[in-house]
C-alpha positions, 0 to 999 in steps of 0.5 A, spaced: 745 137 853 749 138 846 746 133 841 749 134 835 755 136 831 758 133 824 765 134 827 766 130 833 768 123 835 764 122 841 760 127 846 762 127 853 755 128 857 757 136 859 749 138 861 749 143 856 741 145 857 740 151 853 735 152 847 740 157 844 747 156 847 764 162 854 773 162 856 775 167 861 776 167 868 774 172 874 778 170 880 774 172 885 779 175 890 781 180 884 774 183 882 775 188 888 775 195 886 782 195 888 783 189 884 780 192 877 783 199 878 790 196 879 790 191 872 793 185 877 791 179 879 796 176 883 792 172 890 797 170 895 795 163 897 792 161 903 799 158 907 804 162 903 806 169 905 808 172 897 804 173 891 802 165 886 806 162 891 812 165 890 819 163 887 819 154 885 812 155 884 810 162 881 810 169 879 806 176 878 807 178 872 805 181 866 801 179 860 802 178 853 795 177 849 794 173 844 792 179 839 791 186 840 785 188 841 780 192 836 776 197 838 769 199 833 766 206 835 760 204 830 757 200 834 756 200 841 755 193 843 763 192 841 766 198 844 772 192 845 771 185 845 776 183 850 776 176 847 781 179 842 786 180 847 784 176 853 785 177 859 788 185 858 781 188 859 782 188 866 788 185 868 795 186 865 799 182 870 797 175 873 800 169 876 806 166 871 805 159 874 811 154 874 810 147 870 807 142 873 803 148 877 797 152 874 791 156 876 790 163 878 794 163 885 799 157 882 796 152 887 793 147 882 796 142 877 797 142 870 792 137 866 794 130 868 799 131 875 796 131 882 798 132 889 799 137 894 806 138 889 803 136 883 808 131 882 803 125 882 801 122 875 795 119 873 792 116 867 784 116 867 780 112 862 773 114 859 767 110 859 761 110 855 755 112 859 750 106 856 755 102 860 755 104 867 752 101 872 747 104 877 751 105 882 757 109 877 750 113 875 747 115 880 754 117 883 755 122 876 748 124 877 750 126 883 756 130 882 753 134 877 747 136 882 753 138 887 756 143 882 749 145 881 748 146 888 754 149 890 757 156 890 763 157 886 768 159 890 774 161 886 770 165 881 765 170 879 761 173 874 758 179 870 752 182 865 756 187 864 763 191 865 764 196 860 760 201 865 763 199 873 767 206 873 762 213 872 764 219 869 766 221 876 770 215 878 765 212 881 765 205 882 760 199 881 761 191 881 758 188 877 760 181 878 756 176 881 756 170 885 754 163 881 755 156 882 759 152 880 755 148 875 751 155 872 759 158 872 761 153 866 754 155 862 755 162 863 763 160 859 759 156 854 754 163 852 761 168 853 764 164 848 758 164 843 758 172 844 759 174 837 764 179 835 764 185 829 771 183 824 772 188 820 767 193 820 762 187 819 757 185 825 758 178 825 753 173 829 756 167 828 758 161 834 766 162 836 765 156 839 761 153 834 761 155 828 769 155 826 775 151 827 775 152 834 769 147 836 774 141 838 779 144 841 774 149 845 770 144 847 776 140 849 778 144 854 772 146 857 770 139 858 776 138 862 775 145 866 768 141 868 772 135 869 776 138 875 771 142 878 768 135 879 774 132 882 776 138 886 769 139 888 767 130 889 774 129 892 775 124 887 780 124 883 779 119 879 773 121 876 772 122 868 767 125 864 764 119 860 762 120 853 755 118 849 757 115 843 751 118 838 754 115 831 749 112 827 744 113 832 740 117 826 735 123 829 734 118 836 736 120 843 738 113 847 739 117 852 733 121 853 730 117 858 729 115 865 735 111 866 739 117 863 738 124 862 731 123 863 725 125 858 721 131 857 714 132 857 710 135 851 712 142 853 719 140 853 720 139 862 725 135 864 722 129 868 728 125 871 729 126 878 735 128 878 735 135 873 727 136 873 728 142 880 733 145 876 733 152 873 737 155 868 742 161 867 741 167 862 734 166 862 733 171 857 739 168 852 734 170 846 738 175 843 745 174 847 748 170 840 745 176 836 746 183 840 753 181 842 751 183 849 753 177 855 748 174 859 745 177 864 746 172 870 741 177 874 736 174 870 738 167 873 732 161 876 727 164 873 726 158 868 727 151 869 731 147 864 728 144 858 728 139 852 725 140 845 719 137 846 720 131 841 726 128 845 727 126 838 733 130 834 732 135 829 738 134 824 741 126 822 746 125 827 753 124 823 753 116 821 760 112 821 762 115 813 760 122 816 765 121 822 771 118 818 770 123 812 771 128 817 777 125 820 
């Protein structure tokens, strides 16, 4: 997982556990070649009869990107980076959802509302992990287990998408199947992809290196977030934090009460995360070609820790944290 950055408060426990470390969405129902073709997602939700739902909760309709996107002959891995102009690269049209409505089909809420009309509100609290008790734990632990082995039922992902149509039209689905857990990690490298800006291969960290850090990792906590509650059926479930400042170059959490230790070769120990194996296992490259993972390449490495479950850089002290504010 995450250990350190200089830039945040308190490190909710999202399981990054990658050596070397994406957002889009690929809503299984539109990546058919029908789909794709069309340039439209817009499901009609399991219990409706129109497309997100219809009027008083959504509407098909089309996009407006952030930003155009940019095109870069000289260099064959950013043909198009379809970042720059989300989600255009394969879809012109979407679900329009009204408020409090949202989702791929309008059948979810918007942050902070539940219920079957989203007009439920509700205030969740954060609890630093080191006060939990064992029964809290062992129900976080176990709910993470559940993304890991759970297929994702709303969305896929893809190695590649620049080739899923030949010089003869014909078509090839690259998307694939993940579980809900290995989704979220496929996200985290797709938001690392480095991207070319004027001219000039760039391989910094989108996600990381750059003003997008907090706000990017916000969001995805609160992605992962959801996907526990949906998944769990609890809805009062809130990621708890680990609050590192001071700590120095020691992981208080690396141990067996928590996220467990490493043995001298870096292997996760904890009962519950030493059976797991790891997306993108050829991730040496991804940060630096500019090519997505390929989650074909899934399952064959399990996940590790560094060796020393010590932190390689000073994590930041309370004057780093309030200068930084």
């Amino acid at each position: 997982f995450t250990m350190a950055s200089r830039a945040i408060l308190r490190l909710p426990l999202i399981f990054n556990i990658f050596v070397l470390p994406i957002f889009g969405q690929f809503p299984t129902t539109c990546v058919t070649e029908e789909g794709l073709a069309s340039k439209e997602c817009c499901p009609v939700p399991t219990g409706f009869t129109e497309q997100c739902g219809g009027p008083g909760r959504g509407v098909c309709d089309y996009l407006t990107p952030n930003d155009e996107g940019q095109f870069y002959p000289h260099d064959p891995y950013f043909q198009y980076d379809d970042r720059m102009a989300w989600p255009t690269k394969f879809f012109n049209r979407s679900c329009q959802c009204e408020f409090p409505f949202w989702g791929p089909d309008c059948t979810q809420c918007w942050w902070g509302y539940y219920g079957d009309e989203c007009n439920e509100q509700r205030l969740l609290v954060r609890q630093n992990i080191k006060s939990l008790n064992e029964v809290q734990l062992d129900k976080f632990f176990t709910y993470l287990n559940w993304l890991k082995g759970n297929k994702s039922e709303n969305s896929v992902i893809t190695s590649r998408y620049d080739n899923m149509w030949d010089e003869n039209n014909t078509f090839t689905n690259h998307f694939v199947e993940t579980n809900r857990y290995d989704f979220w990690i496929w996200i985290h490298y797709y938001g690392n992809m480095p991207a070319v800006l004027n001219g000039t291969h760039v391989t910094m960290m989108w996600n990381h290196h750059s003003s997008n850090f907090l706000p990017w990792h916000r969001a995805f906590i609160l992605y992962m977030e959801r996907e526990i509650q949906m998944i769990s059926g609890d809805g009062t479930f809130a990621m708890p934090f680990w609050d590192w400042v001071g700590l120095g170059t020691t992981c208080d959490i690396c141990n067996d009460r928590y996220m467990g230790r490493s043995d001298e070769n870096g292997a996760l120990l904890s009962p519950y995360f030493n059976h797991w194996k790891h997306v993108c296992s050829d991730s040496i490259g991804y940060d630096i070609s500019g090519r997505i993972c390929d989650p074909t390449h899934s399952g064959k490495n399990y996940v590790i820790r560094d060796p020393s479950n010590d932190i390689e850089n000073e994590l930041p002290t309370l004057s780093d944290l309030t200068f930084t504010l």
